[in-house]
C-alpha positions as a Markdown table, in Angstrom:
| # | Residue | x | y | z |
|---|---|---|---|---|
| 1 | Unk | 18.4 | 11.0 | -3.0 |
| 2 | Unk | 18.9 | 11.4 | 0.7 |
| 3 | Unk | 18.6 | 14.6 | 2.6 |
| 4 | Unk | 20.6 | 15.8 | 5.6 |
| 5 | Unk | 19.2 | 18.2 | 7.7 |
| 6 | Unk | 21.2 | 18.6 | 11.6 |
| 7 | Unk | 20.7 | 20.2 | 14.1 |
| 8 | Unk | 17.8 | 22.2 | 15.6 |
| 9 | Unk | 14.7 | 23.7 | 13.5 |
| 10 | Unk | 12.1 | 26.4 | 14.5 |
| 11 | Unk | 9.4 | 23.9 | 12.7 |
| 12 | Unk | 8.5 | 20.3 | 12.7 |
| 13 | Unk | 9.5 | 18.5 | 10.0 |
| 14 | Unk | 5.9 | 17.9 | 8.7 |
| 15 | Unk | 5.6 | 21.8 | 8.5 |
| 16 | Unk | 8.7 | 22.3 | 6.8 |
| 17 | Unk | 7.8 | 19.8 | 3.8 |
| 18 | Unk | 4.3 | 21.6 | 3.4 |
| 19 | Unk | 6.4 | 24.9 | 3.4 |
| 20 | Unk | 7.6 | 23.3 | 0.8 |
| 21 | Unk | 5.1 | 22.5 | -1.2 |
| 22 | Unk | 4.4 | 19.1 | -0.3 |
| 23 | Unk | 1.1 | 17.2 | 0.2 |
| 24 | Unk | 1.1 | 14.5 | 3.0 |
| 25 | Unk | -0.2 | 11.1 | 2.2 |
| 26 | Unk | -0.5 | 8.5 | 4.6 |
| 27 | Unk | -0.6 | 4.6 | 2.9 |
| 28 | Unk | -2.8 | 1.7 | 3.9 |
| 29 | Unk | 0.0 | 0.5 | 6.6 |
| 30 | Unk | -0.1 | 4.2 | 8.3 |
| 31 | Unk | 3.4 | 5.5 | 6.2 |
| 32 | Unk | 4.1 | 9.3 | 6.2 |
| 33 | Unk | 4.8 | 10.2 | 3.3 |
| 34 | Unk | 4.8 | 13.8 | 1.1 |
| 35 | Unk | 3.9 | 14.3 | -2.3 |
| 36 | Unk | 4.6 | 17.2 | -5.0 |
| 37 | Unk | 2.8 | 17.4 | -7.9 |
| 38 | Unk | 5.1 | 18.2 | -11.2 |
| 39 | Unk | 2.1 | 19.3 | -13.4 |
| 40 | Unk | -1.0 | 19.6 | -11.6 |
| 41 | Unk | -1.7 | 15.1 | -12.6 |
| 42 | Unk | -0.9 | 12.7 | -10.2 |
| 43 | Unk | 1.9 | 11.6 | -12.2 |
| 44 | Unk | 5.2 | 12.3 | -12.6 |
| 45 | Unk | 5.2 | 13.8 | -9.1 |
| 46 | Unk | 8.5 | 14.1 | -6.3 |
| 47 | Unk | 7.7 | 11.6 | -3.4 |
| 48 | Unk | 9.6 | 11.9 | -0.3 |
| 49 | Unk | 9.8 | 10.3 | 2.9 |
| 50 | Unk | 10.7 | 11.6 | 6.2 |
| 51 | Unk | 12.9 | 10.2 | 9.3 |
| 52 | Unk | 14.1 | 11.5 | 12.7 |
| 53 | Unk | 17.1 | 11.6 | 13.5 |
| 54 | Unk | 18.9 | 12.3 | 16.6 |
| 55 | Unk | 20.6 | 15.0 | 15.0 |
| 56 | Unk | 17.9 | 16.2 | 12.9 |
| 57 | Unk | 16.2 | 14.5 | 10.0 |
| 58 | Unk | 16.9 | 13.3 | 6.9 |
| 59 | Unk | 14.7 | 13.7 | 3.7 |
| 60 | Unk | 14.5 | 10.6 | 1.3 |
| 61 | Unk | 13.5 | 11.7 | -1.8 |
| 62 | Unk | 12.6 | 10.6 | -5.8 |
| 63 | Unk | 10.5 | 11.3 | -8.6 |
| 64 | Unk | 7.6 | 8.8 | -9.6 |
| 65 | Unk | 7.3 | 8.8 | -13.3 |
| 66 | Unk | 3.9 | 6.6 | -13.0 |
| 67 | Unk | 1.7 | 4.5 | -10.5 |
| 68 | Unk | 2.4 | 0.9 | -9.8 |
| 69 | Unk | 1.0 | -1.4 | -12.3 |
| 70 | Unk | -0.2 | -4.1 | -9.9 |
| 71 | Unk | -2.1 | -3.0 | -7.0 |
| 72 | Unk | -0.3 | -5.5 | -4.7 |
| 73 | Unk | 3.1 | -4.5 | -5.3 |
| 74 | Unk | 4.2 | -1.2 | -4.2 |
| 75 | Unk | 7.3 | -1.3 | -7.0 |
| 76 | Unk | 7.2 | 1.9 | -9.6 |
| 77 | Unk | 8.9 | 4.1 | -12.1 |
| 78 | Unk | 11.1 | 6.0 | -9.4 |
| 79 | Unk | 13.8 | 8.0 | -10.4 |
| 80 | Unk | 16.4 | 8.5 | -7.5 |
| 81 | Unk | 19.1 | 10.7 | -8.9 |
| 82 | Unk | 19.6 | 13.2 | -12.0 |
| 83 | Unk | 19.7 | 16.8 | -12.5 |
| 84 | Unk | 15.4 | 16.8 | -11.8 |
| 85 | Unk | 16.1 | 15.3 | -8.7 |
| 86 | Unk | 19.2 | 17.5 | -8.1 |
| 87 | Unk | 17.5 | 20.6 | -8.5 |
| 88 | Unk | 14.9 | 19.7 | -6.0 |
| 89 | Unk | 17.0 | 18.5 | -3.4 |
| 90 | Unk | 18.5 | 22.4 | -3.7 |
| 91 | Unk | 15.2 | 23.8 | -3.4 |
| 92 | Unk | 14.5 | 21.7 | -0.3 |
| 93 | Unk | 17.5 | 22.6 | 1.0 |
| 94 | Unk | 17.3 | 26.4 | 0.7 |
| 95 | Unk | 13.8 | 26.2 | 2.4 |
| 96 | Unk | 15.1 | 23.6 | 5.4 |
| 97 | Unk | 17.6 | 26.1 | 6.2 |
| 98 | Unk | 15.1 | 28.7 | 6.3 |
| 99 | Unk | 14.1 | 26.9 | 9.8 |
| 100 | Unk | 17.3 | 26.7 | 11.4 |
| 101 | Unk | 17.9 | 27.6 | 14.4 |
């Protein structure tokens, strides 16, 4: 589920996701990424990537159910919509807009 967040923020992006309650991780290529942990294991847990926009940035997030199985291929258990991922997205949202200017 994709994010929109425009216009101008009192925080950097990174900032706002800890405020949030996410982790950063940062893969083997360098990716940015955030992390929330749904039960205090590493999996299920919300995943979400980050982008700048012009306008703002925009929050790419889904749920992985479990790690990948092979550790070549980055493919997993991701869930990208449904009332989990719903919810969430609110959450984020209410927080982001915390930060508006």
């Amino acid at each position: 589920m994709k994010i929109q967040c425009t216009g101008t923020y009192s925080q950097h992006p990174r900032m706002i996701m800890q405020r949030c309650g996410y982790g950063e991780m940062v893969n083997r290529q360098g990716q940015r990424s955030y992390t929330r942990l749904l039960r205090g294991v590493p999996y299920p847990r919300f995943h979400a990537y980050v982008d700048t926009l012009d306008c703002g940035f925009q929050i790419n997030l889904h749920l992985d159910q479990k790690a990948p199985v092979y550790k070549s291929v980055s493919a997993h258990a991701g869930e990208y919509d449904g009332a989990v991922i719903e919810d969430e997205a609110a959450r984020i949202s209410a927080t982001v807009e915390q930060f508006r200017r």
